[in-house]
N, C-alpha and C positions, 0 to 999 in steps of 0.2 A: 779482563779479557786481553785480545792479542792485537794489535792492529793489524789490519788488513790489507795496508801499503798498495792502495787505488793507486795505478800507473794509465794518468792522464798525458796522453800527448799536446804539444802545441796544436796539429790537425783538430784536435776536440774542440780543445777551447776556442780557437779562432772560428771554429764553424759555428760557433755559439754564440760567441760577440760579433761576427760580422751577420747574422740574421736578427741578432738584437739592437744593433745600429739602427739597421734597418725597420726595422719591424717597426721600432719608438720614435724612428724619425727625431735621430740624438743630432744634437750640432755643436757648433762651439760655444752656442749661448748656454748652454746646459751647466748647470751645477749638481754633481751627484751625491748623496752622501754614500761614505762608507760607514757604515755601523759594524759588519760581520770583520772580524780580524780578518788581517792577510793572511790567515792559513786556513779560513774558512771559505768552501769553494764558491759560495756566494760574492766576494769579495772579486772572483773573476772577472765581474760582471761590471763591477765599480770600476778596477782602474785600468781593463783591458778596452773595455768600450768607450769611456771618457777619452783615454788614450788615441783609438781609432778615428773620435772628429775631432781630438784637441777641444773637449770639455771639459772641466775643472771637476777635481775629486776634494769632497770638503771631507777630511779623517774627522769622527766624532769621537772626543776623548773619553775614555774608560771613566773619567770622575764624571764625565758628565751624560756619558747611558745609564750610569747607576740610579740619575735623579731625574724621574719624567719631567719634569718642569723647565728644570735646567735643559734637556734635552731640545724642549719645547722651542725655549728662548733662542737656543743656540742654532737650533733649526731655521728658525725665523731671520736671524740677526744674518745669515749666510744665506739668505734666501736659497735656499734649496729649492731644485726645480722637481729632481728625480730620487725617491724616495726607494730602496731596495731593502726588504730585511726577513724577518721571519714575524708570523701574524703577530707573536705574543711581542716584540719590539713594539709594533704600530701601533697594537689594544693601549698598552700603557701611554705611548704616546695621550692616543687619543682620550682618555677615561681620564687618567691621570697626570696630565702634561701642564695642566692648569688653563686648556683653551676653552672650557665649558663653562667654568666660573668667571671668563670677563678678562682675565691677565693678559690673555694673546687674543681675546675672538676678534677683537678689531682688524689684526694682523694674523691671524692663524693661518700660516705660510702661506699667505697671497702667490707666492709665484711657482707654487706647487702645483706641478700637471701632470704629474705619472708618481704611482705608487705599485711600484712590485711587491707581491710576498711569495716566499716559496720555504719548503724545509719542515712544513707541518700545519694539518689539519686547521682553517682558521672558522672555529664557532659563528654560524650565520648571523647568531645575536652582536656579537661585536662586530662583525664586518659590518653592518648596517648600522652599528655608532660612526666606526673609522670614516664611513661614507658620507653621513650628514655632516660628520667635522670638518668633511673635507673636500665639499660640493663642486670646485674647481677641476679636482684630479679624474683622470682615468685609473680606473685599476684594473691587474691582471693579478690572476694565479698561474703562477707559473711549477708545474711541476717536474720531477726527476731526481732518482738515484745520484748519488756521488758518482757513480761507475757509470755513468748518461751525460754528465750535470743535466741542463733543463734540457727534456724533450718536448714537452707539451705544455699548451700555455693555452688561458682562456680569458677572455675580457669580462668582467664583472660590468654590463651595459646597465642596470638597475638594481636596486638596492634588494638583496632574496627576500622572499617573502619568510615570516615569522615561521612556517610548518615547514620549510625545505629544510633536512637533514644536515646538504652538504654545498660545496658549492663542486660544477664538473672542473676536471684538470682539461679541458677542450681537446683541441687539434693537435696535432705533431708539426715540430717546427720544422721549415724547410730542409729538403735532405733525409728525415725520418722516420722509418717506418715501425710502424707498431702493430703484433700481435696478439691475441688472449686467445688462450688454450684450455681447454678442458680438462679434466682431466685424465680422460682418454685420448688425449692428444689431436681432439681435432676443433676446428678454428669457431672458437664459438659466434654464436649467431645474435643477432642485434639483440638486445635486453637480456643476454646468458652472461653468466657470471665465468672468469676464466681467469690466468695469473695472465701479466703480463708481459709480455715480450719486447725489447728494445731493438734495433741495429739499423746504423747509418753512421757519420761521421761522430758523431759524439762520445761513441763508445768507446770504455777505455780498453788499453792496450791485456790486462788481465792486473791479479794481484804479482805483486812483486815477492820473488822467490816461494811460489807458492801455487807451484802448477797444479797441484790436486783443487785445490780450492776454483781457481781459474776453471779448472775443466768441468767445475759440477753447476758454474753457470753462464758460461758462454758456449755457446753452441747453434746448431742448426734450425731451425724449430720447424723448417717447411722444408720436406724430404725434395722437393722438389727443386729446389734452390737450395742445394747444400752449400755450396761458396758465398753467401752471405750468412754471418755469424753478428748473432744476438745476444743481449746479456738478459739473463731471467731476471728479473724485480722480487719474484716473492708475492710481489704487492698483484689484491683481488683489484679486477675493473671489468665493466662491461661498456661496451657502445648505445647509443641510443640509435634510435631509428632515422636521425638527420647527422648520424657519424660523430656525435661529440663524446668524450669520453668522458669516463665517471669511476672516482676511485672506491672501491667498496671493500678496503679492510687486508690483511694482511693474510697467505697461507700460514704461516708458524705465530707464534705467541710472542712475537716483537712487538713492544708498544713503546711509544714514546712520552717523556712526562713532561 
């Protein structure tokens, strides 16, 4: 394929780190890891927001994401406080890190208090391993598009039970507002399934040199407020009845492996 050349502004990003400062209540005592490369949008979050309280970014070497164990150790030995990645980083972590057989449980990063994931679907069954391994930590899902980075974020307050599906993408983080459309274009109603719609400060500026593409999903979605411009997702969700949101699947045959 082509790249798509997401034209993210500073205005994005900073309204992202500075409601994720906030939000985790980050300070200087904080050790972050970075696991996602710096050119992975994720990685914003690592040394933009460390940056903002003067919290230290611990870079996790490539020889040593490759070896959950190692990772394990390496996590431990740096006392990581905040843990950011994608599910299937953490799953290995946890399953396969060595902390279930005895190597780390004495120390299985004792000074771990927040675990972010975002970037793909995390299996109820493994979150609820990551969570016993890691009885200390708060967790969030945080979700959103590249063309968004995180819009909506949800706290994992207990462990999901075995027959839940999914777990929800929650709230919209401050600043953002989110719509789901029908497909006759009107604003579906609590428990209706609809694509969803982004806009607020996050969104990015469109693709670069690539106006037709730009034009086919940023736009208007409420005739009524035609001067706020939203970027289309693709991606199905519905609201529940106390407002939290819930991802339910993709319009087109994009999957991810």
């Amino acid at each position: 394929g082509v790249p798509k050349g997401v034209m993210l502004t500073h205005r994005n990003a900073l309204s992202f780190v500075d409601w994720a400062a906030a939000q985790f209540a980050l300070t200087r005592e904080d050790r972050l890891s970075n696991h996602a490369p710096l050119h992975f949008d994720l990685a914003v979050f690592d040394v933009f927001a460390a940056a903002g309280v003067a919290a230290a970014v611990v870079l996790i070497p490539r020889s040593v994401a490759a070896f959950p164990a190692e990772m394990a150790a390496f996590a431990a030995d740096k006392n990581i406080s905040v843990w950011y990645s994608v599910p299937s980083a953490l799953n290995m972590l946890a399953t396969r890190g060595g902390l279930e057989q005895g190597g780390l449980e004495q120390r299985a990063l004792p000074g771990l208090r927040l675990v972010l994931f975002a970037g793909e679907v995390f299996p109820t069954g493994q979150l609820r391993r990551a969570m016993a391994m890691f009885p200390n930590a708060v967790f969030y899902n945080l979700y959103g598009p590249t063309e968004t980075n995180v819009c909506t974020f949800y706290r994992v307050t207990e462990p999901p039970p075995e027959d839940r599906a999914s777990i929800p993408i929650g709230l919209p983080i401050d600043g953002v507002e989110l719509s789901c459309l029908t497909d006759d274009g009107h604003e579906a109603a609590p428990g209706e399934r609809g694509e969803l719609w982004v806009r607020g400060p996050t969104v990015m500026r469109g693709y670069l040199d690539d106006p037709e593409h730009t034009a086919k999903v940023l736009g208007a979605p409420d005739p009524a407020r035609p001067d706020l411009i939203a970027y289309c997702t693709g991606d199905l969700a519905a609201r529940d009845a106390t407002g939290i949101w819930h991802f339910a699947g993709r319009r087109d045959s994009q999957i991810k492996s």
